[in-house]
SEMARSE-470501 format. One record per residue: residue in three letters; x, y, z of N, C-alpha, C, CB in turn. Coordinates in nm, 3 decimals, always signed. Glycine has a CB too. Example, Ala and Ser with C-alpha at 12.3 -4.5 7.8 and 13.67 -1.06 7.14 Angstrom:
2
{code:Ala; n.u:+1.319; n.v:-0.569; n.w:+0.780; ca.u:+1.230; ca.v:-0.450; ca.w:+0.780; c.u:+1.320; c.v:-0.330; c.w:+0.780; cb.u:+1.131; cb.v:-0.447; cb.w:+0.905}
{code:Ser; n.u:+1.285; n.v:-0.225; n.w:+0.708; ca.u:+1.367; ca.v:-0.106; ca.w:+0.714; c.u:+1.290; c.v:+0.003; c.w:+0.787; cb.u:+1.408; cb.v:-0.060; cb.w:+0.572}
***
This chain:
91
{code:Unk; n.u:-3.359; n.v:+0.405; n.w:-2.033; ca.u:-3.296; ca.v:+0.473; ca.w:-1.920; c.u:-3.381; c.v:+0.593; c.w:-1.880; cb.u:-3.151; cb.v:+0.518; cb.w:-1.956}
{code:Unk; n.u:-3.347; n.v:+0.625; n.w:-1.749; ca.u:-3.461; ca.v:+0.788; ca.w:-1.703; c.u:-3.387; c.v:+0.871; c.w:-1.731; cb.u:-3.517; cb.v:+0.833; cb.w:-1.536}
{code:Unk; n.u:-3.436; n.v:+0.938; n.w:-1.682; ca.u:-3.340; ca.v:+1.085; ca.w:-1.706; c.u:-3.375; c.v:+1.156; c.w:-1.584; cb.u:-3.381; cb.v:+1.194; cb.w:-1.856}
{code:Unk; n.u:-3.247; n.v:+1.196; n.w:-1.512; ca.u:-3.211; ca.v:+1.263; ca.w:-1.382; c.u:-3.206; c.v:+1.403; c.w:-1.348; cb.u:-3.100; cb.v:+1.229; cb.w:-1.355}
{code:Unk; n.u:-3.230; n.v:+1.515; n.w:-1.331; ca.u:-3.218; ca.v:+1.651; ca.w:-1.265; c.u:-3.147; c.v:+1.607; c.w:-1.126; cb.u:-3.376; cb.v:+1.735; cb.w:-1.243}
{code:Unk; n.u:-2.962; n.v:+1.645; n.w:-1.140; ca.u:-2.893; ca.v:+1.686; ca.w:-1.038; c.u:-2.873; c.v:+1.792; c.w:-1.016; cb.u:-2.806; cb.v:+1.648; cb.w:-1.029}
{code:Unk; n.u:-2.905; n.v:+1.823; n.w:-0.887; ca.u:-2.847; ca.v:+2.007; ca.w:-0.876; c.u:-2.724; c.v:+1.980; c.w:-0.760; cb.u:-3.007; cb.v:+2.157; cb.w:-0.792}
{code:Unk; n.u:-2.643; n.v:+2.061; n.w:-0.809; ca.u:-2.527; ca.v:+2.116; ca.w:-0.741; c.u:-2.504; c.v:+2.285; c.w:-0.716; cb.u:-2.415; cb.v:+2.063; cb.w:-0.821}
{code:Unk; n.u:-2.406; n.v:+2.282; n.w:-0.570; ca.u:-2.370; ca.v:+2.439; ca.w:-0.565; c.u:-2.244; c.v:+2.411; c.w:-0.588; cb.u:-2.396; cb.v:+2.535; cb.w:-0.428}
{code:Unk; n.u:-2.192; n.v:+2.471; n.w:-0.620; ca.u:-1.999; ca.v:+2.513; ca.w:-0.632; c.u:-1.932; c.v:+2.599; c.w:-0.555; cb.u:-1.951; cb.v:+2.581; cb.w:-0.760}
{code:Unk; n.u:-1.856; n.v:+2.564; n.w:-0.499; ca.u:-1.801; ca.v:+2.687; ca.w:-0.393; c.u:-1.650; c.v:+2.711; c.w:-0.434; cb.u:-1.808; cb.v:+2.639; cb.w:-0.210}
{code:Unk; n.u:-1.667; n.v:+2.861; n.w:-0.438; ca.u:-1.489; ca.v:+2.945; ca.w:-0.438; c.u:-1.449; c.v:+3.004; c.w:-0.386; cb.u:-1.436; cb.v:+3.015; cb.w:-0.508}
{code:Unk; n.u:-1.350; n.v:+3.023; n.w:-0.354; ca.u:-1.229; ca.v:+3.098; ca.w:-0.230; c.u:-1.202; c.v:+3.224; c.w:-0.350; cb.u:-1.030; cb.v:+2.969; cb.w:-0.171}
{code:Unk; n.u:-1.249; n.v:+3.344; n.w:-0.296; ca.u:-1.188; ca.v:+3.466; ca.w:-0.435; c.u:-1.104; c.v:+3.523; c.w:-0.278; cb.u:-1.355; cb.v:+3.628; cb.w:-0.559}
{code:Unk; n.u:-1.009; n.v:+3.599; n.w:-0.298; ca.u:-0.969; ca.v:+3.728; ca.w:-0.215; c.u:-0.953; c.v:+3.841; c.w:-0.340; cb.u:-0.805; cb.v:+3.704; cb.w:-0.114}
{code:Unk; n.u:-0.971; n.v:+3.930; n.w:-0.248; ca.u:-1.015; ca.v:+4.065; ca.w:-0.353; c.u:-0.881; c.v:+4.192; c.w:-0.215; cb.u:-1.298; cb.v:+4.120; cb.w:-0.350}
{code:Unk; n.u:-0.793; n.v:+4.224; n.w:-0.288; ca.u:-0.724; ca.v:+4.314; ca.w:-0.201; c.u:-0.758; c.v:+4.501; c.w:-0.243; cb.u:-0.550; cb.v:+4.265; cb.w:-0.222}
{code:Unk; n.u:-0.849; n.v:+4.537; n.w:-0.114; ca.u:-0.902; ca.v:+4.666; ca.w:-0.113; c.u:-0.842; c.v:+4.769; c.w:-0.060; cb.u:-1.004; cb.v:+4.666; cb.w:-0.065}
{code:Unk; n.u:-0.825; n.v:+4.899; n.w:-0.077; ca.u:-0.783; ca.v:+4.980; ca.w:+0.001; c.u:-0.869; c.v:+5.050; c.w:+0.079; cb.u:-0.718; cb.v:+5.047; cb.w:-0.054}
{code:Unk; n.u:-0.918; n.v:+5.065; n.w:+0.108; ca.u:-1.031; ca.v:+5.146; ca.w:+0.293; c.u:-0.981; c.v:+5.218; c.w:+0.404; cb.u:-1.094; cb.v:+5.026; cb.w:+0.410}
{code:Unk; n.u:-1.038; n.v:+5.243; n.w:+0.455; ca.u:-1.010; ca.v:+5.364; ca.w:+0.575; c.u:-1.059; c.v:+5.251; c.w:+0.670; cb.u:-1.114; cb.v:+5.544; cb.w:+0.576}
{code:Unk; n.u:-1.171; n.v:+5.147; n.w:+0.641; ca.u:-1.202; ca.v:+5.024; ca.w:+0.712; c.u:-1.271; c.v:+4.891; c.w:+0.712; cb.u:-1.238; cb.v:+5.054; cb.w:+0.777}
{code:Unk; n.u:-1.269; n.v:+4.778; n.w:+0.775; ca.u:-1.330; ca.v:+4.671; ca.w:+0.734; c.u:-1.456; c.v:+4.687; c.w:+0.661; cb.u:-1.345; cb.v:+4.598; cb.w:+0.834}
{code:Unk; n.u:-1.535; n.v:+4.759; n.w:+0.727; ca.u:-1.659; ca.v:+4.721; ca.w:+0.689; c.u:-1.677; c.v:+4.844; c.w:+0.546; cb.u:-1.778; cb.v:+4.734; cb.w:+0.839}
{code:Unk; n.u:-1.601; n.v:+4.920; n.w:+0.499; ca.u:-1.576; ca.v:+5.003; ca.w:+0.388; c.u:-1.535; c.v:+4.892; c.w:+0.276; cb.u:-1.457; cb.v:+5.119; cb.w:+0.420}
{code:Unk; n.u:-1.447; n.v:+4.852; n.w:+0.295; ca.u:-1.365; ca.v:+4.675; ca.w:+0.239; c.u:-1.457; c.v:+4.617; c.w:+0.211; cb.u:-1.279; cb.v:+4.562; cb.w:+0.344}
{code:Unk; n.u:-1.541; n.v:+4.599; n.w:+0.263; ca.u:-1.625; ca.v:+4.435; ca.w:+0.280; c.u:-1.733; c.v:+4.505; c.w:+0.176; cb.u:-1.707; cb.v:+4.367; cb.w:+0.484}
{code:Unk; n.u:-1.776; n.v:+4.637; n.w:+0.197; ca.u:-1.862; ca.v:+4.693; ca.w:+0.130; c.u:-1.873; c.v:+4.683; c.w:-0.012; cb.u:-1.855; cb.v:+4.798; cb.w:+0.159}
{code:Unk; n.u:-1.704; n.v:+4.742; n.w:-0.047; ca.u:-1.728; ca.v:+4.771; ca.w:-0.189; c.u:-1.667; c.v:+4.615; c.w:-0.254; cb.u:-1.635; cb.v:+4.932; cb.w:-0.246}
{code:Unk; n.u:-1.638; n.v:+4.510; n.w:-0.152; ca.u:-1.644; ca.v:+4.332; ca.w:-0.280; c.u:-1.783; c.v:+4.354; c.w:-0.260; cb.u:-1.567; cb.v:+4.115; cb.w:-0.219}
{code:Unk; n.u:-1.849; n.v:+4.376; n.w:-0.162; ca.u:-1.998; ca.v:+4.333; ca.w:-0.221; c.u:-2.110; c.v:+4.424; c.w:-0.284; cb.u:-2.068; cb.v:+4.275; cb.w:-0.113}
{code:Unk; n.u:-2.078; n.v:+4.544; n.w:-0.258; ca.u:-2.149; ca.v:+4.628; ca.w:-0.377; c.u:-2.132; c.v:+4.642; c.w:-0.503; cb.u:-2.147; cb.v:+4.732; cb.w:-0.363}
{code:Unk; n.u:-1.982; n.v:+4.598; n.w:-0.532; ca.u:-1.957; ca.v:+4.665; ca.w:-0.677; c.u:-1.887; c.v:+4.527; c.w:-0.747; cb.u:-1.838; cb.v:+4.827; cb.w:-0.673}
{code:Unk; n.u:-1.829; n.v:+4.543; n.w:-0.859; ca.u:-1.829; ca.v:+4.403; ca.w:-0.947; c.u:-1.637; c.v:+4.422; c.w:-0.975; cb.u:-1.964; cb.v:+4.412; cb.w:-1.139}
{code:Unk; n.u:-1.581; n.v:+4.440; n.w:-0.866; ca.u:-1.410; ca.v:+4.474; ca.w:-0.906; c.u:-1.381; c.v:+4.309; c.w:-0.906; cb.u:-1.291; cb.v:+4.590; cb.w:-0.759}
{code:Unk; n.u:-1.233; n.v:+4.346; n.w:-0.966; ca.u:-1.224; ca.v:+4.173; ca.w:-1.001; c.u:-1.128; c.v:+4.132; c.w:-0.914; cb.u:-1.173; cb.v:+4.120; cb.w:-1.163}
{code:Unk; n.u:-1.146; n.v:+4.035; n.w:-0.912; ca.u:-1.121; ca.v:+3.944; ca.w:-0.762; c.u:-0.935; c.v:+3.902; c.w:-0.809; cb.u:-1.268; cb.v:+3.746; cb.w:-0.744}
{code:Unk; n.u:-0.860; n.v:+3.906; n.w:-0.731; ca.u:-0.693; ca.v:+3.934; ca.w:-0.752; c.u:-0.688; c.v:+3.751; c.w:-0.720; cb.u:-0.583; cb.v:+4.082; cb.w:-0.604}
{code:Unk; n.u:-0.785; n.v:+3.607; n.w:-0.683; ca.u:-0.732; ca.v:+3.527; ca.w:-0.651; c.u:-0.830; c.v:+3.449; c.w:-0.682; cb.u:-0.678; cb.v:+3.533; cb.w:-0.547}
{code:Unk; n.u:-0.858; n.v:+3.338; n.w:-0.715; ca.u:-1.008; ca.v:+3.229; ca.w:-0.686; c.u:-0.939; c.v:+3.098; c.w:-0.670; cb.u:-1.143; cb.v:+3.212; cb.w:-0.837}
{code:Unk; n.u:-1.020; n.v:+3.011; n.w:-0.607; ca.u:-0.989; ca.v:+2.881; ca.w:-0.599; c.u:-1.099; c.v:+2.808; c.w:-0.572; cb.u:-0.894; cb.v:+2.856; cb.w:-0.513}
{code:Unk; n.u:-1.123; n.v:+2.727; n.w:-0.678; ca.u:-1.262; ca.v:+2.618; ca.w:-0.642; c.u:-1.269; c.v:+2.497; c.w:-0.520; cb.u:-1.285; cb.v:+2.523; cb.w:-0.781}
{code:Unk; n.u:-1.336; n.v:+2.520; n.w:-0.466; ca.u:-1.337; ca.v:+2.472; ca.w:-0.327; c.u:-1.360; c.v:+2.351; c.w:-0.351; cb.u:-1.430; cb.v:+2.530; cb.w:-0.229}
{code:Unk; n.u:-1.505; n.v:+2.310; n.w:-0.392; ca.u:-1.564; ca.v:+2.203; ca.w:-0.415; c.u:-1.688; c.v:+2.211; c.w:-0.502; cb.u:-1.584; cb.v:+2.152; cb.w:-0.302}
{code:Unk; n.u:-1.774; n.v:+2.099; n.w:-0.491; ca.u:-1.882; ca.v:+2.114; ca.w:-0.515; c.u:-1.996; c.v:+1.972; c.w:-0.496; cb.u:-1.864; cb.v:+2.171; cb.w:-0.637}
{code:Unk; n.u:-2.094; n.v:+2.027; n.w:-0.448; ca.u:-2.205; ca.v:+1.943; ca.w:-0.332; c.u:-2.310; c.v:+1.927; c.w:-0.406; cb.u:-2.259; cb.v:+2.021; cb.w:-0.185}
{code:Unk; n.u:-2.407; n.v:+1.815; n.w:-0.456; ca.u:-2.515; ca.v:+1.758; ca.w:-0.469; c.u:-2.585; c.v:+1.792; c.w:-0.340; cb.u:-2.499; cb.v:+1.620; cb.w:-0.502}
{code:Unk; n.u:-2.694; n.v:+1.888; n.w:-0.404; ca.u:-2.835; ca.v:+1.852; ca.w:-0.302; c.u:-2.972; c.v:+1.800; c.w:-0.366; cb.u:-2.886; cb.v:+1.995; cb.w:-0.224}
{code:Unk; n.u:-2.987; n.v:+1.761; n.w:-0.486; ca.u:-3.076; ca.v:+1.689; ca.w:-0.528; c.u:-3.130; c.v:+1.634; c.w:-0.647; cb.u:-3.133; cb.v:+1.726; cb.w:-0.494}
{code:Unk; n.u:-3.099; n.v:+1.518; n.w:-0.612; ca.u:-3.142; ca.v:+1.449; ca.w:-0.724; c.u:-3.294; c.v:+1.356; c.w:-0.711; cb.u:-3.018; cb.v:+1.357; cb.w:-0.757}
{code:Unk; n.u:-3.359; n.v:+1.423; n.w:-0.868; ca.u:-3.467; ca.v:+1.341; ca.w:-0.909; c.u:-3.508; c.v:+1.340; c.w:-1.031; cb.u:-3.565; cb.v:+1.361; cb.w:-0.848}
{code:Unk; n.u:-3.603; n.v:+1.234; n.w:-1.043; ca.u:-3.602; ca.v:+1.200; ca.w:-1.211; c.u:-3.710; c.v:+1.276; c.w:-1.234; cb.u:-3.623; cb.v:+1.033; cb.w:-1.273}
{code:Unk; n.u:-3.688; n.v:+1.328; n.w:-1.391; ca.u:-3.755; ca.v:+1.442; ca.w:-1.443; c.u:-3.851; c.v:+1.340; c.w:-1.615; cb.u:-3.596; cb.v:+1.601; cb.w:-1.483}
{code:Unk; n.u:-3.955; n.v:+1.446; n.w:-1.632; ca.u:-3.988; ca.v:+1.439; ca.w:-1.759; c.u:-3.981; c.v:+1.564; c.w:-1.854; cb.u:-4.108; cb.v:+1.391; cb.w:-1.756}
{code:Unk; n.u:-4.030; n.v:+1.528; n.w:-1.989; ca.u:-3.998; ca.v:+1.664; ca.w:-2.020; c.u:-4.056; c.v:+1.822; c.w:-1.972; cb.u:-4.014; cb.v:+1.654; cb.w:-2.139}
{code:Unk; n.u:-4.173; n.v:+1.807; n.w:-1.909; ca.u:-4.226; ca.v:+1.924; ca.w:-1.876; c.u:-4.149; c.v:+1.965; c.w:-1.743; cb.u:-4.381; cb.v:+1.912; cb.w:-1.864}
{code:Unk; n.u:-4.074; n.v:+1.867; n.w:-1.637; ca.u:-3.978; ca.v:+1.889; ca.w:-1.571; c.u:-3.867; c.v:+1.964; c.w:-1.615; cb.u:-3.949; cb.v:+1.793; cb.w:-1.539}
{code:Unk; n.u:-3.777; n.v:+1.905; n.w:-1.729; ca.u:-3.634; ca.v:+1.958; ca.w:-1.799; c.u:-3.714; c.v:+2.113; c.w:-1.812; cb.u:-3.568; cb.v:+1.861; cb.w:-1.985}
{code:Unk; n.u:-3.863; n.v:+2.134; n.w:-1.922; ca.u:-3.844; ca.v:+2.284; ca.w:-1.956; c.u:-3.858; c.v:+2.371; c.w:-1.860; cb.u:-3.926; cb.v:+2.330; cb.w:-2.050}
{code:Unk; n.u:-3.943; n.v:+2.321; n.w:-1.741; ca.u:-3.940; ca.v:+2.457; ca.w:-1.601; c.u:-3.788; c.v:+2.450; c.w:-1.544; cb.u:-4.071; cb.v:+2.416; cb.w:-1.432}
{code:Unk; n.u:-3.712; n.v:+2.366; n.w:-1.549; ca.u:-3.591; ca.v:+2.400; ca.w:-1.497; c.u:-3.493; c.v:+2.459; c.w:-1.578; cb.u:-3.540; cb.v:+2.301; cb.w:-1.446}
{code:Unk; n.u:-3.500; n.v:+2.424; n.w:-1.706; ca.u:-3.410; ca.v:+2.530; ca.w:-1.824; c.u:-3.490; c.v:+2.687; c.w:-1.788; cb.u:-3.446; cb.v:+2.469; cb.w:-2.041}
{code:Unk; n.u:-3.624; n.v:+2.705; n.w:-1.822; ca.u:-3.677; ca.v:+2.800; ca.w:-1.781; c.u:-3.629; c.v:+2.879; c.w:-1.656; cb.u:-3.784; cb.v:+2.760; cb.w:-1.773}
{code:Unk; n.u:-3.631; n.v:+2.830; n.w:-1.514; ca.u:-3.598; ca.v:+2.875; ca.w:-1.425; c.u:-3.496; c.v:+2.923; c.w:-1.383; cb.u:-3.620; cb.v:+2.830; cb.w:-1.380}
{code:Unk; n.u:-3.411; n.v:+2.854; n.w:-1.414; ca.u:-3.249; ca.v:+2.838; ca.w:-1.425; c.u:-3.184; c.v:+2.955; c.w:-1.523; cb.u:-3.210; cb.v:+2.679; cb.w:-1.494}
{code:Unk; n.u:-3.214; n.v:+2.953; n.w:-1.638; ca.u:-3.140; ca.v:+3.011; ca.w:-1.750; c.u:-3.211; c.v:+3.081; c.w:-1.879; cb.u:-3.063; cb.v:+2.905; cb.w:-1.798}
{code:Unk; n.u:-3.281; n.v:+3.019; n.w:-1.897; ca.u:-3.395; ca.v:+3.143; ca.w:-1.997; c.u:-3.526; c.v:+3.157; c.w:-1.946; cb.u:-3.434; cb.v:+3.095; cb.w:-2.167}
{code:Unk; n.u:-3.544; n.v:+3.289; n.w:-1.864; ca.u:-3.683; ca.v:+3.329; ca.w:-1.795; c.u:-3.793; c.v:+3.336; c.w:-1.914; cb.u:-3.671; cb.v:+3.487; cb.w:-1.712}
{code:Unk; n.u:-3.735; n.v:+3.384; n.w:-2.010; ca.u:-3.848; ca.v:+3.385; ca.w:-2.137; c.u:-3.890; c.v:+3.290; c.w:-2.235; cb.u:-3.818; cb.v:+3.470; cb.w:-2.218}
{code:Unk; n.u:-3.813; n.v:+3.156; n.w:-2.212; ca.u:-3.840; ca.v:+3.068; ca.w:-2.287; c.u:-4.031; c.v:+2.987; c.w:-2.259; cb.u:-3.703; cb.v:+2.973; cb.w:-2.260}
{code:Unk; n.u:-4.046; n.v:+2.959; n.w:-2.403; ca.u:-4.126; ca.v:+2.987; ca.w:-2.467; c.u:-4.162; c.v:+2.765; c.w:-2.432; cb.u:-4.074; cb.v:+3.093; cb.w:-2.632}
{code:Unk; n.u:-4.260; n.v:+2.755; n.w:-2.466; ca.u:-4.309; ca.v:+2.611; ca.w:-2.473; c.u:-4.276; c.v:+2.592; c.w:-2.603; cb.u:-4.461; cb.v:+2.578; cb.w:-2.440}
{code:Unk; n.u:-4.319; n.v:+2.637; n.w:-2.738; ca.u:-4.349; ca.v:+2.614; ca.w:-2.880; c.u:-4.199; c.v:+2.623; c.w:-2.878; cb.u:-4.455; cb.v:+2.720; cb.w:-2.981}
{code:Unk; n.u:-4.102; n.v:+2.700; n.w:-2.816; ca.u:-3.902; ca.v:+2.713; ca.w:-2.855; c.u:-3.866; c.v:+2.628; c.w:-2.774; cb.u:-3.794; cb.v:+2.868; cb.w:-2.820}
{code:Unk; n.u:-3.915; n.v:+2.546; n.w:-2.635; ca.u:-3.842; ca.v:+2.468; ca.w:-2.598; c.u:-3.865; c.v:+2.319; c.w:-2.681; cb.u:-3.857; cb.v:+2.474; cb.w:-2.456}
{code:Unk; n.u:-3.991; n.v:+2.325; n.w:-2.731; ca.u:-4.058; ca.v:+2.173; ca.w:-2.810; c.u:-3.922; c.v:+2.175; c.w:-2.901; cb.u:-4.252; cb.v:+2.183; cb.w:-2.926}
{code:Unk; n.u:-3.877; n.v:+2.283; n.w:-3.009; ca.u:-3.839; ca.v:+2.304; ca.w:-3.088; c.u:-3.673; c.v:+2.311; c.w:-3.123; cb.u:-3.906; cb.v:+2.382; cb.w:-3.095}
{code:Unk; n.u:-3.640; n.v:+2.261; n.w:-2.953; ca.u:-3.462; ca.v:+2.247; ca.w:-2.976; c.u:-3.448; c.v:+2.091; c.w:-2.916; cb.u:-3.343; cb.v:+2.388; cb.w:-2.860}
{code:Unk; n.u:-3.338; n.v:+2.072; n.w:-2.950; ca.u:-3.272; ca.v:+1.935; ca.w:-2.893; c.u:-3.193; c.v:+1.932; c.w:-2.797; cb.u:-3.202; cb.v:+1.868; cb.w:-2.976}
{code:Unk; n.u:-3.290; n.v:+1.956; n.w:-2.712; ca.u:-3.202; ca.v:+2.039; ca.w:-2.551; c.u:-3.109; c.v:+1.869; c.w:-2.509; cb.u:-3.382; cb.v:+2.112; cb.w:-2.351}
{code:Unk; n.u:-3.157; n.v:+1.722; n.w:-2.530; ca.u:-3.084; ca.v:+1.631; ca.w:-2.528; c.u:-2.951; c.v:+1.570; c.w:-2.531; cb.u:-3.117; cb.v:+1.609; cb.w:-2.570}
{code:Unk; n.u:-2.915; n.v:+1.687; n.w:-2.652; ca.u:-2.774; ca.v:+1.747; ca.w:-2.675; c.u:-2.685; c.v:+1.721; c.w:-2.595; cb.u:-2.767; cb.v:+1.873; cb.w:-2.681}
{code:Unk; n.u:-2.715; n.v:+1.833; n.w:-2.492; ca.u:-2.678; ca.v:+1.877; ca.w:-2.381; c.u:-2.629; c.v:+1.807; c.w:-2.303; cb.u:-2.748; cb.v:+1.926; cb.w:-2.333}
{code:Unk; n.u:-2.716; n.v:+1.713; n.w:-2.275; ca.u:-2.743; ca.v:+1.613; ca.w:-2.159; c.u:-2.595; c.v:+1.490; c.w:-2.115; cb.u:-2.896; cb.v:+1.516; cb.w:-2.222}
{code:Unk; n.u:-2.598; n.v:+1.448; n.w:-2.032; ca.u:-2.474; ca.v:+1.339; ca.w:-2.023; c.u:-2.575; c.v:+1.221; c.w:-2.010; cb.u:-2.348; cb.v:+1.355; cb.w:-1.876}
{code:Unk; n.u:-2.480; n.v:+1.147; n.w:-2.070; ca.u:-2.544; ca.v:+0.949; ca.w:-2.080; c.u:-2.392; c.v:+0.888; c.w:-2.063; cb.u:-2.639; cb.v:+0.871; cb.w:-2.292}
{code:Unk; n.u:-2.454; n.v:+0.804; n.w:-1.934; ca.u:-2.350; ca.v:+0.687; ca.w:-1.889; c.u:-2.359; c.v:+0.564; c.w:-1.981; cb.u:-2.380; cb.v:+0.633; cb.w:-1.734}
{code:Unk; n.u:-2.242; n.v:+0.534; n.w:-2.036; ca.u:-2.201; ca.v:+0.430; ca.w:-2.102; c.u:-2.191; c.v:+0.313; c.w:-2.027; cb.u:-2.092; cb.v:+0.456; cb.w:-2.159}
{code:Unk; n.u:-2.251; n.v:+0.213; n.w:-2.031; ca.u:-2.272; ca.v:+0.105; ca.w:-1.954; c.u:-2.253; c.v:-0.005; c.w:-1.999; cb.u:-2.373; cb.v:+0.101; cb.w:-1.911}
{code:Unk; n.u:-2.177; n.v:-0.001; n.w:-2.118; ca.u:-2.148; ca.v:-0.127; ca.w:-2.199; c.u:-1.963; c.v:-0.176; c.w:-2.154; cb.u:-2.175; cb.v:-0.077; cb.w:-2.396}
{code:Unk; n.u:-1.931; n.v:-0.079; n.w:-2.066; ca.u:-1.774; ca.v:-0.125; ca.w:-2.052; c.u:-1.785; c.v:-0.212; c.w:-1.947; cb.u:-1.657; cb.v:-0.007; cb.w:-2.018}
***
C-alpha cells in the first residue's frame, strides 16, 4: 500500500462576548489578546490536498507542521508509523 499526506483546514464558529466603548475596540481585543471564547462550534472540515509521500516527504511535513527542530538522526529514530491510519480492506 502507499502512503498518503492529506491536509485539511477545520473551521469554528467561537463568539467571544466583549465589553467596548466600540466595534472595532471589540474586534480588537478577540484578536489581540488570548480571552476565552464564551461559545465554539465546529463547522466543518475541507481536504485541500492529497498526495503520496515517502519518507523524506512524512519528515519535512512533521518538521514543518509540528517540530521546527526536529532532527533527521530523531526522526530515523521514532516510529512515527504509529501514528498513521491504515484502511482495513479485508471486510
Amino acid at each position: 500500500m502507499k502512503l498518503f499526506a492529506v491536509e485539511t483546514v477545520s473551521m469554528f464558529r467561537h463568539v467571544y462576548f466583549v465589553y467596548a466603548k466600540n466595534e472595532s475596540d471589540a474586534s480588537d481585543e478577540v484578536v489581540c489578546n488570548e480571552d476565552a471564547n464564551y461559545f465554539q462550534k465546529h463547522i466543518g472540515e475541507e481536504i485541500f490536498s492529497v498526495r503520496p509521500v515517502v519518507g523524506k516527504d512524512v519528515y519535512e511535513i512533521i518538521k514543518d507542521t509540528e517540530q521546527p527542530d526536529l532532527d533527521v538522526e530523531t526522526f530515523l529514530l521514532k516510529d512515527w508509523a504509529r501514528g498513521f491510519n491504515w484502511i482495513d480492506y479485508s471486510n
